[in-house]
C-alpha positions in Angstrom: 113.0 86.2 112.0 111.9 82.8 111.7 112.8 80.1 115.0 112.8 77.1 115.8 110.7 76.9 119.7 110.7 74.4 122.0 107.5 74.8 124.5 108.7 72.3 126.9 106.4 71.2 130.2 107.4 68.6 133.2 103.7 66.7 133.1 101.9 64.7 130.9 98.8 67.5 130.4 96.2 66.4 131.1 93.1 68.9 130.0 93.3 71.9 131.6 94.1 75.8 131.7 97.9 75.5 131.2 97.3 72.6 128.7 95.3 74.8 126.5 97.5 77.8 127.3 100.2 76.0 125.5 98.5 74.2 122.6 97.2 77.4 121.6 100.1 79.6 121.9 102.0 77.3 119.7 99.0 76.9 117.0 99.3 80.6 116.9 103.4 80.5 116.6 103.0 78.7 114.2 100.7 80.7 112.5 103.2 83.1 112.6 105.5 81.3 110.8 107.8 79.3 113.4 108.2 76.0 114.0 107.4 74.5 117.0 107.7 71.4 119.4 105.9 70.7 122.5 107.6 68.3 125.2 105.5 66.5 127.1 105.7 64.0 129.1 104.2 60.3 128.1 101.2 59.0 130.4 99.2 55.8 129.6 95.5 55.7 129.6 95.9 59.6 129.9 93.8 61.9 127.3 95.4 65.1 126.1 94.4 67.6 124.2 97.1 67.8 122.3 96.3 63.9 120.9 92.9 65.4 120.4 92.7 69.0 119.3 94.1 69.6 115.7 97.3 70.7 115.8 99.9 72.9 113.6 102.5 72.2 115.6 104.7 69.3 116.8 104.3 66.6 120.0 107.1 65.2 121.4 106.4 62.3 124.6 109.1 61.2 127.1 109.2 58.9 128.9 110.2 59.0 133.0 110.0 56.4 135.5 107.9 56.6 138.5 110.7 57.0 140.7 111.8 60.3 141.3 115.6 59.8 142.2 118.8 60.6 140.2 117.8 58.3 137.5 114.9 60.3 137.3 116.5 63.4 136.6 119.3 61.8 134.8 116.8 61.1 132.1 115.2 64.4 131.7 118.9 66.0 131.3 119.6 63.5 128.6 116.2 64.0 126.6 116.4 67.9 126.7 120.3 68.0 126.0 119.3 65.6 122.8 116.3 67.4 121.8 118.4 70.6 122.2 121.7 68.9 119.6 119.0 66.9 117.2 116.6 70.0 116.4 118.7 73.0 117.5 116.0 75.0 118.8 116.5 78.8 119.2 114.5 79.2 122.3 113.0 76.9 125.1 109.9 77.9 126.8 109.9 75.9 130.0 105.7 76.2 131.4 106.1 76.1 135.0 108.9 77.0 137.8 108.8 73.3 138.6 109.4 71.3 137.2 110.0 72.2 134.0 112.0 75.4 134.4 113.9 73.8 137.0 115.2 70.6 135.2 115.8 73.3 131.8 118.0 75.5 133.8 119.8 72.0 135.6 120.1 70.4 132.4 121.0 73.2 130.2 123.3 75.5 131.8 125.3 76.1 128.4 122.0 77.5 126.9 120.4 79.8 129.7 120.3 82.7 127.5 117.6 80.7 125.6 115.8 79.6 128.1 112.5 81.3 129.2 110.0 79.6 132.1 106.4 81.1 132.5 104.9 81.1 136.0 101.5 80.1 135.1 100.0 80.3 139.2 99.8 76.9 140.7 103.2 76.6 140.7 104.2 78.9 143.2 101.5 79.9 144.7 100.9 78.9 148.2 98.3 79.2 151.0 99.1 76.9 153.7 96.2 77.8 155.4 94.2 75.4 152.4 97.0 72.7 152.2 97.4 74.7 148.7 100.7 74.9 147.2 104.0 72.9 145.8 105.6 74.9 147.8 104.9 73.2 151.1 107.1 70.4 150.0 110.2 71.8 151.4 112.7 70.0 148.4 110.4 71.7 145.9 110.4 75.1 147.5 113.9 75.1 147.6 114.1 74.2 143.8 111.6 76.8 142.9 113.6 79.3 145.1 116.6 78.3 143.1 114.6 79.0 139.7 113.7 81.5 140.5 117.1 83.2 141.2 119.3 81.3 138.5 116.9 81.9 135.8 117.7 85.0 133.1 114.4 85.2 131.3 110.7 84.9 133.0 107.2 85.5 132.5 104.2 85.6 134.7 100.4 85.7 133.4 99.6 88.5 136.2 101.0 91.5 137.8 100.2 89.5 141.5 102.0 86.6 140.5 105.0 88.8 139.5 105.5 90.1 142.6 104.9 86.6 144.6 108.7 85.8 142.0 110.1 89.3 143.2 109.7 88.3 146.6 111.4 85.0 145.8 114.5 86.4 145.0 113.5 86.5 140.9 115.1 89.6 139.8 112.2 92.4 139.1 113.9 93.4 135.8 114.2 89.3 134.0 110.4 89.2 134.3 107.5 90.1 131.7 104.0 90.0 132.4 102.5 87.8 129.3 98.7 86.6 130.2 97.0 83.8 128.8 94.7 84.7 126.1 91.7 83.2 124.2 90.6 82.1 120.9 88.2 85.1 120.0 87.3 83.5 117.1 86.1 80.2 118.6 83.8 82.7 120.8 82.0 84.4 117.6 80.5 81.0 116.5 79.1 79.4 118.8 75.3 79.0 120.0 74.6 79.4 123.0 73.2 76.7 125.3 69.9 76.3 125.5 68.6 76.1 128.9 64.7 75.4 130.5 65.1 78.3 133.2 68.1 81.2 133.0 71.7 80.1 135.0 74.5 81.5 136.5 77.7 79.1 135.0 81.3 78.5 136.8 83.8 75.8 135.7 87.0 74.9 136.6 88.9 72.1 139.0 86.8 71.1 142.0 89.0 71.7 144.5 88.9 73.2 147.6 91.1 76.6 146.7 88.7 77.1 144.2 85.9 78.5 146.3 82.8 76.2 144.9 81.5 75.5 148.5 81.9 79.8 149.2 79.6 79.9 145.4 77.1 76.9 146.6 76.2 78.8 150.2 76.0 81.9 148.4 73.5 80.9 145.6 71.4 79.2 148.5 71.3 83.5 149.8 69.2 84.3 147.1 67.6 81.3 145.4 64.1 82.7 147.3 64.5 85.9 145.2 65.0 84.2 142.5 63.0 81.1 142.1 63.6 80.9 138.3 66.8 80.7 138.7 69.7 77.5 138.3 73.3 77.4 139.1 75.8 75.3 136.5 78.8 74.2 137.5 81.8 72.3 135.1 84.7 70.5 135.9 85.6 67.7 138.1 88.3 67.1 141.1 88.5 65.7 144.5 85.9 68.2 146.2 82.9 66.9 143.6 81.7 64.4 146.4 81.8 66.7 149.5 80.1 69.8 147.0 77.1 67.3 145.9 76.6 66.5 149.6 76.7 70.3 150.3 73.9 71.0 148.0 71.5 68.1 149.4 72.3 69.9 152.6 71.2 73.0 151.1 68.4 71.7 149.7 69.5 73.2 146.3 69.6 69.5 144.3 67.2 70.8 141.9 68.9 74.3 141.5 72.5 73.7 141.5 73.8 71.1 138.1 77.3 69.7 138.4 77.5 68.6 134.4 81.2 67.5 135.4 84.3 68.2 132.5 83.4 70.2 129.5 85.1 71.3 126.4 85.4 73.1 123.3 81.5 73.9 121.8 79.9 72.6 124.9 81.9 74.7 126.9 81.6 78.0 124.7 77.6 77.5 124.6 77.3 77.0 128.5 79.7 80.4 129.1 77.4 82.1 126.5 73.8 81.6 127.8 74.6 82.1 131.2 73.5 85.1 132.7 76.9 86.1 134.1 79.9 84.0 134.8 81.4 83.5 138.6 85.1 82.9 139.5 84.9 82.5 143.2 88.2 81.3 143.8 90.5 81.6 146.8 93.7 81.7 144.9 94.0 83.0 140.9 96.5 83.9 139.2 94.1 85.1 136.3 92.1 82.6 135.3 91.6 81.5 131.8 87.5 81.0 132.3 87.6 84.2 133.6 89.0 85.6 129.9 86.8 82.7 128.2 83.9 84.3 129.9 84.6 87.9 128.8 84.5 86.9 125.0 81.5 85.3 125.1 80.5 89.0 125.8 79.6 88.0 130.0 79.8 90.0 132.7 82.5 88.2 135.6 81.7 88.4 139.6 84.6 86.9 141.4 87.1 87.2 144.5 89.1 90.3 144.8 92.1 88.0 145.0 95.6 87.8 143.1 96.1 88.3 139.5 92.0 88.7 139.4 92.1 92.5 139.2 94.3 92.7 136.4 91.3 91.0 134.3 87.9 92.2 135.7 87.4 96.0 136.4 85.3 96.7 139.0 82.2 98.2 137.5 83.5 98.0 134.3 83.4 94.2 132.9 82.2 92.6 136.1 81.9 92.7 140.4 84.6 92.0 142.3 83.9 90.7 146.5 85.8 90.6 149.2 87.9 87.9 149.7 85.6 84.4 151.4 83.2 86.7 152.1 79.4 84.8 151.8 77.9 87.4 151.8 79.3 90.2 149.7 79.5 87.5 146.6 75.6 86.7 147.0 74.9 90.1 146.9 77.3 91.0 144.3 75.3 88.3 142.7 72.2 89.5 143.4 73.0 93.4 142.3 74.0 91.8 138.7 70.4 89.6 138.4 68.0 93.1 139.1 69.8 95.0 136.8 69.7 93.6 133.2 71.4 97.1 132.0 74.1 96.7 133.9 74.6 93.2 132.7 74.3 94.3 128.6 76.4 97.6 129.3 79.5 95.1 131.6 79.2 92.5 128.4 79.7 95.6 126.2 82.6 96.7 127.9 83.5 92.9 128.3 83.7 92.0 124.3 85.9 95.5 124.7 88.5 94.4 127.0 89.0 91.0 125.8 90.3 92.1 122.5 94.1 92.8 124.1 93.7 88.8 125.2 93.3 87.5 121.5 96.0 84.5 121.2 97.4 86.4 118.1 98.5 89.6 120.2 99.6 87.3 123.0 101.7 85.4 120.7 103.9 88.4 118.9 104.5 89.6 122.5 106.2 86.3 123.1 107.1 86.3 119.8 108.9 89.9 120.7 110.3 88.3 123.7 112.1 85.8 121.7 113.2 87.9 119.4 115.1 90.0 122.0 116.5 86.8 124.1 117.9 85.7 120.8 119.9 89.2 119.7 121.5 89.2 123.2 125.0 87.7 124.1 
């Protein structure tokens, strides 16, 4: 059955895990022989990779105003009711409880058999305790509460995060655990980085939830055991100045790189010369670097937090430490460094386990999904 999809998300995307989620899930739709439209909203002097990244499918940018009162969502019922009677798509995949699965469900009521919305983590997650969380914003929690329970169709990228919509009144029964997936392909290319001494590598937003200042103190446990030995660190956020100011205070400026945002072959050549990858997150809902990291054939220590277990098998693929704990994750670390068998055999099993995370397996189970929202009444 060939359909017409509308993936359709409330920001602008700006580059990112749920940004690349989406561009490659509808590549590979396409691929499959839909068509397909992304929705996106229309920022200036923003980059995007879907302006930038070669693309099989189509881009669509609205525009909103600043303000975000009636006229506000005025205009994103107009533009989805108009998309919806111009291209007469058979499904809408709304990314996001809020605010894009909220304002597909408020604008098209008529068509909520058609209407999917994928929990992707941040937004419903919530850990007051870190300031973390839409949800604090009592308006949005209420409209992600609503979601939640109006919605007929859902999917979350981890068992953890299913349970957190359970518990918000979502129906166990409307929702289908879909993970992200990866490009395996992209992974099978690629050199890997070239680097003077041997690193451990993490990347992702540089905020506090993410656990960089938990990573920085616990590299400084065993830098004396391992004087050979550097720590890379990609991406960029509001936590870069107060990390760089924790490593002077470490002493670790000459160990510890910060080499800011990094992307397609950069980013592939960094995750494969490290030694082993580290998600030391406080909050996950899966973690696309973490999946990244497991094709490039590379063992994962992280957090046994969220949606985390569902991707990294203790023992098997990587090490998983207690939650915030210092001291567990260095030597977690440190277990993984003196054993270079136990790295080869977890990247092994790694390259293994990854396989069920290919984009093209991901996309016919959403493909599937489609299919049976569609034959419904």
């Amino acid at each position: 059955m060939v359909m017409k999809i509308c993936q359709f998300v409330g920001g602008h995307l700006p580059p990112g895990g749920l940004e690349y989620a989406i561009h490659y899930l509808s590549n590979t739709l396409v691929e499959l022989g839909h068509e397909v439209w992304v929705l996106a909203r229309l920022a200036k002097n923003k980059v995007s990779i879907l302006d930038e990244e070669k693309t099989n499918y189509r881009v669509f940018r609205y525009w909103l105003p600043r303000s975000k009162g009636l006229f506000h969502g005025l205009l994103i019922k107009m533009m989805l009711r108009d998309q919806i009677k111009r291209k007469k798509f058979d499904i809408i995949h709304a990314h996001e409880i809020y605010p894009a699965g909220y304002w597909a469900l408020r604008s098209l009521a008529p068509f909520k058999n058609i209407i999917v919305i994928t929990a992707h983590g941040d937004d419903i997650q919530v850990a007051p305790e870190y300031n973390y969380g839409k949800r604090l914003n009592k308006q949005i929690d209420r409209k992600i509460r609503w979601t939640l329970k109006e919605g007929r169709y859902f999917t979350a990228v981890s068992s953890s995060l299913k349970d957190e919509m359970v518990a918000l009144g979502t129906a166990q029964g409307s929702i289908r655990v879909i993970p992200n997936g990866v490009d395996l392909e992209l992974f099978r290319g690629q050199n890997a980085f070239e680097s003077v001494r041997p690193y451990l590598f993490s990347m992702g937003r540089l905020i506090f939830v993410k656990g960089y200042d938990i990573l920085i103190r616990a590299f400084a446990r065993i830098v004396e055991e391992n004087p050979n030995l550097d720590l890379i660190i990609a991406g960029r956020g509001n936590e870069g100045r107060n990390l760089r100011d924790l490593v002077i205070k470490s002493g670790l400026e000459d160990r510890v790189k910060f080499v800011g945002f990094v992307k397609g072959d950069e980013k592939i050549s960094l995750v494969k010369g490290c030694k082993f990858f580290i998600c030391p997150s406080r909050r996950e809902a899966l973690g696309v670097v973490n999946i990244e990291a497991l094709a490039a054939g590379k063992p994962v220590v992280a957090f046994n937090v969220d949606g985390i277990p569902d991707l990294i098998k203790d023992g098997k693929n990587g090490l998983l430490a207690e939650p915030e704990d210092i001291e567990d994750l260095a030597s977690k670390m440190q277990m993984l460094l003196e054993d270079d068998q136990m790295r080869e055999k977890m990247g092994r099993e790694a390259l293994k386990m990854v396989k069920r995370y290919d984009w093209r397996e991901i996309a016919r189970q959403y493909e599937s999904l489609y299919e049976e929202m569609i034959s419904r009444p």
